[in-house]
C-alpha positions in Angstrom: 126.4 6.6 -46.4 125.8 3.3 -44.6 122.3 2.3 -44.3 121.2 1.9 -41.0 119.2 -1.3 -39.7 115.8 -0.7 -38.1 115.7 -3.4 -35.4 115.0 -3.1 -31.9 118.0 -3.2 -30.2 119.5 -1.8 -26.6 122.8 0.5 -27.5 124.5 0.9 -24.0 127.3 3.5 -24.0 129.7 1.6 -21.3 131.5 4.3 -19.2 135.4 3.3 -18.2 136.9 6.5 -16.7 140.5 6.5 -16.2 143.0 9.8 -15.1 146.2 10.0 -16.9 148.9 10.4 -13.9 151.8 11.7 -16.2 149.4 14.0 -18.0 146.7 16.8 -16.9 144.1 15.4 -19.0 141.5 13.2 -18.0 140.2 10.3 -20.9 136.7 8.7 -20.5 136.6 5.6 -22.7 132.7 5.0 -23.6 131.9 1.4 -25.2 128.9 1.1 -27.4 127.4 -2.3 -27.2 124.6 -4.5 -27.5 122.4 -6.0 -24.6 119.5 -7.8 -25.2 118.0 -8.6 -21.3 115.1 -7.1 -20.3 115.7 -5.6 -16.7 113.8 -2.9 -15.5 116.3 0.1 -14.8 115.7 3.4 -12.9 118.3 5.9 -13.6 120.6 7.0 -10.8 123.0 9.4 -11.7 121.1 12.8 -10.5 120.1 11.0 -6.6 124.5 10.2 -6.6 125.5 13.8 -7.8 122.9 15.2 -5.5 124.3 13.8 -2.5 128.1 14.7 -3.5 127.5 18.0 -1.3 129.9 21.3 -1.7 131.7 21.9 -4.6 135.1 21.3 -3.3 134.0 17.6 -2.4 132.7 16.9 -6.1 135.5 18.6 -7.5 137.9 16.2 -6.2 135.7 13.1 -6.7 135.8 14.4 -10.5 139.6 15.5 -10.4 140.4 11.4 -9.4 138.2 9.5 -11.4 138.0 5.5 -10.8 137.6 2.7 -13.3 134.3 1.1 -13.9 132.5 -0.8 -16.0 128.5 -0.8 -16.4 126.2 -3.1 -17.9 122.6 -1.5 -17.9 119.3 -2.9 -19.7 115.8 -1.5 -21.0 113.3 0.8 -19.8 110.5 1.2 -18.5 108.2 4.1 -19.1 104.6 5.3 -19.3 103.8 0.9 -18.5 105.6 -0.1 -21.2 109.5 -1.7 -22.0 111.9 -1.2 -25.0 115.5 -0.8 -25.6 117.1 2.4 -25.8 120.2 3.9 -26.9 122.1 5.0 -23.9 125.5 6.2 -22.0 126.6 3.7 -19.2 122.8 2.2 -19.6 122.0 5.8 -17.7 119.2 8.0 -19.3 120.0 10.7 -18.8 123.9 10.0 -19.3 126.8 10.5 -17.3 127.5 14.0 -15.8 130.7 15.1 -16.7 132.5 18.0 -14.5 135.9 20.1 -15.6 137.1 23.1 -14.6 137.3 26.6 -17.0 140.3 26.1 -19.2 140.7 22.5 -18.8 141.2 19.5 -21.5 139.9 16.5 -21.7 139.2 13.2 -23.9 136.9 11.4 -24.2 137.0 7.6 -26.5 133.7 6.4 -27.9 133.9 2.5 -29.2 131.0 1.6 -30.9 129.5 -1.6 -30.6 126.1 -1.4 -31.9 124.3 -1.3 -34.7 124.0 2.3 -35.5 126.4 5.0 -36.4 127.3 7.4 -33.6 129.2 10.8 -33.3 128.8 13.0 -30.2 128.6 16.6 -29.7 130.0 19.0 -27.0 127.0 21.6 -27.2 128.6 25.1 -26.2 132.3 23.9 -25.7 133.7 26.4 -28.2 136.7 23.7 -28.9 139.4 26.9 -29.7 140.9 25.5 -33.4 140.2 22.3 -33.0 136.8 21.6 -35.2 138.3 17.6 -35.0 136.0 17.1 -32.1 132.9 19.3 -32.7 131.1 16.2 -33.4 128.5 17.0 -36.1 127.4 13.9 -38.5 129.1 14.9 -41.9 130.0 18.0 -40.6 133.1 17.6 -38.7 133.6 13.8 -39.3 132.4 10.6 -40.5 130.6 8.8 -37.9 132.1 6.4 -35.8 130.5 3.1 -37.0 129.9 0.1 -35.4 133.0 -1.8 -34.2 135.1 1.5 -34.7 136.1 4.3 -31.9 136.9 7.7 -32.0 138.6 9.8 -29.4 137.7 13.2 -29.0 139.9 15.9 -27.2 137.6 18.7 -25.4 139.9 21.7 -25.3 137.7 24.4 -22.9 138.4 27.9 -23.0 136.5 30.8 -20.9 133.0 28.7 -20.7 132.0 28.5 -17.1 128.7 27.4 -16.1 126.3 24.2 -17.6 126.7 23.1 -21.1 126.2 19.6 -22.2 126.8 17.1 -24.7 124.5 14.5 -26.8 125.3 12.5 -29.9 124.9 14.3 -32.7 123.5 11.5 -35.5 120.3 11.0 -36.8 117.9 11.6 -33.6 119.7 9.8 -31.0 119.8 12.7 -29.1 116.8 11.7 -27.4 118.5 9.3 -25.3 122.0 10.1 -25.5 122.8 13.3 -23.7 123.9 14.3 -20.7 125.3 17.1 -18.5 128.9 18.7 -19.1 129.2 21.6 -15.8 132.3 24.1 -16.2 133.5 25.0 -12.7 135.5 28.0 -12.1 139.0 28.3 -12.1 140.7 26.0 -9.3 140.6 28.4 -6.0 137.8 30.6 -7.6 134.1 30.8 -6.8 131.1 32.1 -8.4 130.0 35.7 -9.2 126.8 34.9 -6.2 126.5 33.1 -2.6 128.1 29.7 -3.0 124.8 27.1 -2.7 124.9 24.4 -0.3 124.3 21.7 -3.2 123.9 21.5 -6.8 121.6 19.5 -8.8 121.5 18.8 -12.6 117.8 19.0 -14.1 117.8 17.6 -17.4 114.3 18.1 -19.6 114.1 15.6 -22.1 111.4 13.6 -24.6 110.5 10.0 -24.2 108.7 8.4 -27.7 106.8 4.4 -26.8 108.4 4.0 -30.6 112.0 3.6 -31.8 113.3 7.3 -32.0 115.8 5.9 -35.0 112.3 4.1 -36.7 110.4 7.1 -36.3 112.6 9.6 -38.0 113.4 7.8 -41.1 109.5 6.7 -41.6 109.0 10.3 -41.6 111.8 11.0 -44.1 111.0 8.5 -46.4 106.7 9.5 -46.2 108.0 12.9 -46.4 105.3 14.0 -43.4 105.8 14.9 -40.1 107.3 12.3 -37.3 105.5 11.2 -35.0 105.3 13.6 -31.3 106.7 12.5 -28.1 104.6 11.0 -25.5 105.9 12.4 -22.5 108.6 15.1 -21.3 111.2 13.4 -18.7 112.7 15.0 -15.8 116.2 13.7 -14.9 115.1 10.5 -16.9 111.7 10.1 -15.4 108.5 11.5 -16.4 106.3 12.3 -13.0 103.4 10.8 -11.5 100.7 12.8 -13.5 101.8 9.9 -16.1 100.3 7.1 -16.2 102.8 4.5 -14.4 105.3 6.6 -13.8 104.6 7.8 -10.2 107.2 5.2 -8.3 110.7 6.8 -10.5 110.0 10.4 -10.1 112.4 12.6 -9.4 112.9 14.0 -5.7 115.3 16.7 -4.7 115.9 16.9 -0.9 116.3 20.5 0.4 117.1 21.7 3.8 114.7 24.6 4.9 116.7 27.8 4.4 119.3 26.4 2.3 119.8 27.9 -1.1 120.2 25.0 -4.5 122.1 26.0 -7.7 119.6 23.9 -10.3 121.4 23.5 -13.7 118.7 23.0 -16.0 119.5 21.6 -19.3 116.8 21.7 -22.5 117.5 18.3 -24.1 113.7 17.6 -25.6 113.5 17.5 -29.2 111.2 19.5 -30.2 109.2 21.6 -28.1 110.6 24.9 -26.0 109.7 24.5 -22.4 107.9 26.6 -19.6 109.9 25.4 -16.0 108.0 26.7 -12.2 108.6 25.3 -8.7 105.2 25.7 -6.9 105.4 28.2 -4.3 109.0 28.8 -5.0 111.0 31.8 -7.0 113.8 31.4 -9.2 117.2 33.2 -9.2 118.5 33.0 -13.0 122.4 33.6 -12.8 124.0 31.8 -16.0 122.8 30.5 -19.1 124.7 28.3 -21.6 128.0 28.6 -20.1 128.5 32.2 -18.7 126.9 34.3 -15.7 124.0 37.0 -16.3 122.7 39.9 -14.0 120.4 37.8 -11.6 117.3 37.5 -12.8 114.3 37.5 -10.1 111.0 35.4 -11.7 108.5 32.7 -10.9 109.2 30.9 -14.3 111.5 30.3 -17.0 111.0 29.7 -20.8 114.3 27.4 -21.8 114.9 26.4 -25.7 116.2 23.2 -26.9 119.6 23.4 -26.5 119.9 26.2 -23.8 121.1 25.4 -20.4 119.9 27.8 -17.6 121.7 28.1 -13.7 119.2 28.8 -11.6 119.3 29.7 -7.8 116.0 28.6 -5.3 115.9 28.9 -1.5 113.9 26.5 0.3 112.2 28.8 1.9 108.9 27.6 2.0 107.2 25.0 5.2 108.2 21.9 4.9 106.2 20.0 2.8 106.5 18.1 -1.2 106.3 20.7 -4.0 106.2 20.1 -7.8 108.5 21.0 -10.1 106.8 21.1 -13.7 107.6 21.8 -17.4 105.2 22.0 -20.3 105.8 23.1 -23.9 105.6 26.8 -25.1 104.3 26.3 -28.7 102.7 28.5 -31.2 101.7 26.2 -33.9 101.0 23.0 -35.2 101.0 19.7 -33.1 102.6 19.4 -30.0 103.3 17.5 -26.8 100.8 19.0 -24.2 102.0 16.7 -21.5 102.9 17.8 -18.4 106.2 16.7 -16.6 107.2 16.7 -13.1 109.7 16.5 -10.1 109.2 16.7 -6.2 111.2 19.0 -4.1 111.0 17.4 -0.8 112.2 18.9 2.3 113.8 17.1 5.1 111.7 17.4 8.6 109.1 15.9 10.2 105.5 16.6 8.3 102.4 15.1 7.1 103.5 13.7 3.5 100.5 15.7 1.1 98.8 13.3 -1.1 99.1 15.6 -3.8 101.5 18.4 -3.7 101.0 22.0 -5.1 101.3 22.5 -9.1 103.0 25.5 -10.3 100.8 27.8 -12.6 102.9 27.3 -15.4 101.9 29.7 -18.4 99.8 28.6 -21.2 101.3 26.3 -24.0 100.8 29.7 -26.3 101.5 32.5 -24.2 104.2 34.4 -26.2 103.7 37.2 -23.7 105.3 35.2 -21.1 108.0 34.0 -23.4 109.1 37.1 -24.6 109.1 38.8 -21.3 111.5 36.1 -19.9 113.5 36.4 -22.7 113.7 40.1 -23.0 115.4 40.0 -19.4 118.1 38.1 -20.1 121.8 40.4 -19.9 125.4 39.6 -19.8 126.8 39.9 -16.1 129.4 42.6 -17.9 131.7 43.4 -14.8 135.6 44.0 -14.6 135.5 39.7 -13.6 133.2 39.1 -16.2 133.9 41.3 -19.0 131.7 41.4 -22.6 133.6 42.3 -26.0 130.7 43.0 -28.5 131.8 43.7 -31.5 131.1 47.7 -31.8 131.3 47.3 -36.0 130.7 44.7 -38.6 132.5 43.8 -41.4 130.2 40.8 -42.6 126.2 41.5 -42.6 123.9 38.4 -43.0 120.3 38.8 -43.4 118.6 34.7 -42.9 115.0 33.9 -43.4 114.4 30.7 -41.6 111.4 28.7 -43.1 109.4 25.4 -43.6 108.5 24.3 -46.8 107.8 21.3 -49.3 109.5 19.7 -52.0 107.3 17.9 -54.8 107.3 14.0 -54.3 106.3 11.4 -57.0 102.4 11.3 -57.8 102.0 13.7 -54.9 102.0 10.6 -53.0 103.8 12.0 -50.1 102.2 12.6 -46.5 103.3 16.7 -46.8 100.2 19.5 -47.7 98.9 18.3 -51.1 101.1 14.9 -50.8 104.3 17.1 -51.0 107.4 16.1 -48.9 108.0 18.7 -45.7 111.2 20.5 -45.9 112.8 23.5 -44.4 115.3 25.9 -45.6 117.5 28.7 -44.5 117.6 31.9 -47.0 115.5 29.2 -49.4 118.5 26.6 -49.2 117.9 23.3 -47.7 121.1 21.8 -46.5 121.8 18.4 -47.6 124.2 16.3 -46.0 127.2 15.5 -47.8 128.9 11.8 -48.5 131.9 12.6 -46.4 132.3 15.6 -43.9 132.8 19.1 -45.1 135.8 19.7 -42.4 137.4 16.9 -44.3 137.0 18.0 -47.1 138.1 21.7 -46.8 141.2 20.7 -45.0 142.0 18.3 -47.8 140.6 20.0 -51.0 138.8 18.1 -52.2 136.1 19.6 -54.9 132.6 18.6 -55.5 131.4 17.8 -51.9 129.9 21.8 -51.1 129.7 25.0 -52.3 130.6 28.4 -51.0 127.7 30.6 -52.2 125.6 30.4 -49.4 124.0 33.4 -50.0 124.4 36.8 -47.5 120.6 37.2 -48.1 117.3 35.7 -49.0 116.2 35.5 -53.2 114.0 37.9 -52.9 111.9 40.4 -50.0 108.2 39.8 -49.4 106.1 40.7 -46.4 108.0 37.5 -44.4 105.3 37.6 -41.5 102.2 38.2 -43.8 99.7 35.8 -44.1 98.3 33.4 -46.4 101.9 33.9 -48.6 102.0 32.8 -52.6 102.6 29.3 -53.3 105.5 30.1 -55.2 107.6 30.7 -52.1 107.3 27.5 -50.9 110.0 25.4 -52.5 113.9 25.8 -51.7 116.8 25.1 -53.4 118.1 21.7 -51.8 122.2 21.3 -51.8 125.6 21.5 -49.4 125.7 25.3 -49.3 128.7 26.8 -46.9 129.2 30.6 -45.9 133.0 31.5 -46.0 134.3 34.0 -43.3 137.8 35.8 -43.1 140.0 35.3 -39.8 138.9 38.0 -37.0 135.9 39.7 -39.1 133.1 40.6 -37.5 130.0 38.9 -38.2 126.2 40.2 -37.3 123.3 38.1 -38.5 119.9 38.5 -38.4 117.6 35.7 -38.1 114.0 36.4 -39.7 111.0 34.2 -39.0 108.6 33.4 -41.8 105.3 32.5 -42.0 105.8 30.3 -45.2 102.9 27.6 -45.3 101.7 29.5 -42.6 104.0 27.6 -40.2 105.7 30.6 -38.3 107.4 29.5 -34.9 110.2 29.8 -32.8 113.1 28.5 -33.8 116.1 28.1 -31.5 119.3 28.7 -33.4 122.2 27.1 -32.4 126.3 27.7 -33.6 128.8 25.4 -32.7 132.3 26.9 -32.1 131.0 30.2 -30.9 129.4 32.1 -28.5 127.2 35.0 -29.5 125.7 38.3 -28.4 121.9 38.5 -28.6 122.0 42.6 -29.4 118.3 43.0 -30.3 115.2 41.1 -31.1 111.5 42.3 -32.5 108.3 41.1 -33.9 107.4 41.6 -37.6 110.0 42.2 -40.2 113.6 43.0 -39.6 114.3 47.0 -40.5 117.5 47.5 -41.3 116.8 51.4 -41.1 115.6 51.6 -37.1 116.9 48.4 -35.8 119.9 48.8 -35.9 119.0 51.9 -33.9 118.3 49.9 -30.3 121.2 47.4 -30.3 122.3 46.4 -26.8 125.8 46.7 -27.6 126.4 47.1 -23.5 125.4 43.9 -21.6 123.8 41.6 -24.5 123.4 38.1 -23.1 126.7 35.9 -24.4 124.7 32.5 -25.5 125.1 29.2 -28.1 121.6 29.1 -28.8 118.8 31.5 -29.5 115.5 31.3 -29.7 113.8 33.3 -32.8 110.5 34.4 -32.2 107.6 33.3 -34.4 107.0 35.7 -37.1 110.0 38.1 -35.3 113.9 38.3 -35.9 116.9 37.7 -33.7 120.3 39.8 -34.4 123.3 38.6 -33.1 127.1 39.3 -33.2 131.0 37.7 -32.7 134.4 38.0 -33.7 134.8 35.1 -36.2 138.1 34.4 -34.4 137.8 30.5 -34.3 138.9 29.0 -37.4 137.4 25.9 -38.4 134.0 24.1 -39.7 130.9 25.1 -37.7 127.4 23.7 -38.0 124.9 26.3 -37.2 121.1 24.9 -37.6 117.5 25.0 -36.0 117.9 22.8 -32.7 114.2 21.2 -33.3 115.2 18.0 -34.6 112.6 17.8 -37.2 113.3 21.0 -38.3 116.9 20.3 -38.9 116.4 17.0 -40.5 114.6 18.5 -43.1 117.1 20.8 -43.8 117.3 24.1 -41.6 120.9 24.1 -41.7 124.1 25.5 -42.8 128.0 25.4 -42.4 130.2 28.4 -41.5 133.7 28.1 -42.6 136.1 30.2 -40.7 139.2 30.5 -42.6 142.9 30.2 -41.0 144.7 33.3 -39.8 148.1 34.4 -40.5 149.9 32.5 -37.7 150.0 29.1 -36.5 148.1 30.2 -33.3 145.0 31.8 -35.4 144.9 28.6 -37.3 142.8 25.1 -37.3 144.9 22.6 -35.3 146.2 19.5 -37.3 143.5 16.8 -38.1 144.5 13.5 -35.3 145.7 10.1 -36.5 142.6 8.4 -36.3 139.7 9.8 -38.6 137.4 7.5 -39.2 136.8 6.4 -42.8 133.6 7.2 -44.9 
């Protein structure tokens, strides 16, 4: 691997979108490259797609695309300026909109300094793993002065996903939303809102994301905490210089809003309230629920939420906040914030109503959200749980340490931090596993990622044996047959005495959620009160601290598929895997060929 420069650098992401007349794919070309000016910039894109109106009039401004290029500069946040690495200069990036079933590309040139691959989080990408996106997963990155083109192949997602670079931590400034319309003359499953409006929650560091990561690899201690949460690219006036950019959304009294809320912070799960308001839940990552009826939301990294609110309150400026749910350690306790204004004529308040957002460590709230959550399951909207299971996996999901020289390292006892799943901490290969299964080539991971942990202990006990703490590091894959049926359960651990949550995510797939608990997974009683009815159909789960997640699909996606712990320190310390879904007996149940273009090494 390529070692990448630490300098201070703006990485704009140019956005050219062009529609190919004699084909029904849409390309967006995406230019990385360096700007050095120093312009203040406020971002834009959620004020222009606010004021696009009903969907039919968006979906044609998105069906013709024009041409455009954009040079953007640095930022400006909590008083201070620095570069950052962006998508059309816009933080948040560019909102992308496609109908169900639709296909799309999508070229990235890079012309920075760092290397770059992006990520279509929740796109299930039917036999085509080519354009997952995952660094060393799926391909080599796309270095500077190189491009890659990735074809987005949709299938039944319908509802808010999103994508982000998927490289290092970039992620904290390049993201952005990716909506799934219906079907072309089809509505939604509920009342058609009179607008829509993309709420992306996000992390803002004063430091150099890139610098901060690898300082904390190399010390081996943890990286450094955000310093503020960002709504739509801005993080509220109860920041310190930060009160002229916040967001506003501009409601009509009696007219209902379809907010598509995005988790894209790094590291911290998020409560999310509108003072005075309730929220309507209806979708979540990419496919329609029972309505849920609450005052708040608890959202992972990684999960996207659709989320109905009237404006049914007097006219007047209400907040919208979001402040971390988190159980242990260190954490950003800021507060972040948004204004729902309503058109009329009304004294302005000089300090609108706060939402009583739960407590940063109310589990009781979290789970009860949580616990709600159930697939729409109707004739239009139909579930396929699998009913039996040919492949049982049984994953503790742990932090740990590795020994570092001297004990000179900035871990407990000068040990490096790591994390593992079933004591194996993933280790990124030299060139990408996709790559080299398709190719057979030998030495760059094995296939004994094991079904279950080493050995059973009281995983949520406290004050565990010392011994437990250090994994096995290496490029550890789980092989699955065409079409099996696959249930994992995720089990928390309170190794070092660090239980959390930890939001799973599985590229390539969908999943069902069919039960969840606190304590130890029993296999015995379970099992016992599955929801194999209406489980909620999700990308990413959240697994409670010291508590277990099972989930089920059809493994009938062949491919390469990262699945890993969506808190970015987590998974740069190693809380990670590969599934390997091997080909069917047809051409149509097997991985599509690789393109052309793959970049080299």
């Amino acid at each position: 691997m390529e070692l990448k420069k630490k300098s201070l650098v703006f990485l704009l992401l140019n956005v050219l979108i062009r529609c190919i007349a004699s084909q029904n794919v849409t390309t967006f070309y995406w230019v990385v490259s360096i700007d050095t000016s120093h312009v203040v910039h406020i971002a834009r894109w959620p004020k222009v797609l606010s004021s696009f109106g009903k969907l039919g009039h968006r979906s044609q401004s998105i069906l013709h695309p024009s041409g455009c290029t954009l040079n953007e500069t640095s930022y400006t946040r909590l008083c201070s300026t620095k570069d950052i690495l962006t998508v059309n200069g816009e933080f948040p990036g560019p909102a992308i909109y496609r109908h169900r079933g639709e296909r799309f590309n999508v070229n990235v040139r890079n012309e920075g300094k760092y290397n770059v691959t992006i990520h279509w989080h929740g796109v299930k990408q039917p036999r085509n793993p080519w354009s997952d996106g995952p660094n060393y997963v799926t391909q080599c990155p796309i270095k500077p002065g190189a491009n890659f083109t990735y074809e987005i192949i949709l299938s039944d997602e319908e509802g808010t996903l999103w994508w982000h670079a998927h490289s290092d931590w970039s992620r904290a400034t390049v993201h952005g939303p990716l909506i799934i319309l219906p079907e072309q003359g089809k509505g939604y499953p509920f009342p058609q809102p009179q607008n829509e409006v993309p709420i992306v929650l996000a992390s803002w560091f004063k430091g150099d994301v890139m610098e901060i990561i690898e300082t904390a690899l190399q010390n081996g201690g943890e990286p450094n905490q955000s310093d503020a949460f960002t709504i739509n690219g801005q993080p509220g006036d109860l920041y310190d210089c930060s009160t002229e950019g916040t967001f506003k959304m501009v409601v009509d009294y009696g007219k209902t809003y379809l907010l598509r809320i995005i988790n894209a912070i790094m590291n911290e799960e998020m409560f999310f309230m509108v003072a005075n308001h309730s929220l309507t839940v209806v979708g979540t990552d990419g496919a329609y629920i029972k309505p849920i009826n609450t005052s708040y939301i608890m959202i992972t990294p990684g999960q996207t939420m659709d989320i109905l609110i009237t404006a049914d309150q007097s006219p007047s400026y209400y907040y919208m906040a979001s402040r971390a749910y988190a159980v242990v350690g260190a954490y950003d306790n800021t507060t972040t914030t948004a204004i729902v204004q309503y058109n009329g004529n009304y004294t302005t308040p000089s300090t609108p109503p706060l939402p009583n957002l739960p407590n940063y460590t109310d589990t009781e709230a979290a789970a009860n959200f949580t616990v709600r959550l159930r697939s729409l399951a109707n004739e239009d909207y139909p579930v396929d749980v699998p009913q039996t299971v040919d492949t049982h996996m049984y994953i503790t999901i742990s932090v740990n340490t590795l020994p570092c020289v001297n004990n000179s390292c900035d871990g407990p006892d000068g040990s490096r931090l790591a994390s593992s799943l079933n004591n194996i901490s993933f280790v990124e290969p030299s060139i990408d596993v996709l790559q080299a299964y398709y190719k057979g080539i030998n030495g760059v991971y094995d296939t004994d990622f094991p079904n279950e942990p080493p050995y059973y202990f009281n995983f949520t006990g406290d004050d565990l044996p010392d011994t437990l703490l250090t994994p096995e590091r290496g490029t550890k894959v789980k092989v699955l047959d065409y079409n099996s049926n696959v249930e994992i359960v995720f089990q928390g651990t309170n190794v070092m005495n660090a239980a959390e949550n930890h939001p799973m995510h599985l590229h390539g797939y969908s999943f069902y959620v069919v039960g969840n608990g606190t304590g130890n997974f029993d296999n015995s009683t379970d099992p016992t009160r599955y929801n194999l009815v209406d489980p909620p159909e999700v990308n990413t789960v959240g697994v409670p601290k010291n508590g277990w997640v099972a989930i089920r699909f059809r493994a009938d996606n062949p491919g390469v598929w990262f699945m890993h712990c969506h808190l970015e320190r987590h998974a740069s310390w190693g809380m990670d895997t590969v599934l390997i879904v091997k080909n069917g007996t047809t051409s149509s149940t097997s991985m599509l060929e690789p393109p052309s273009y793959l970049n080299p090494c």
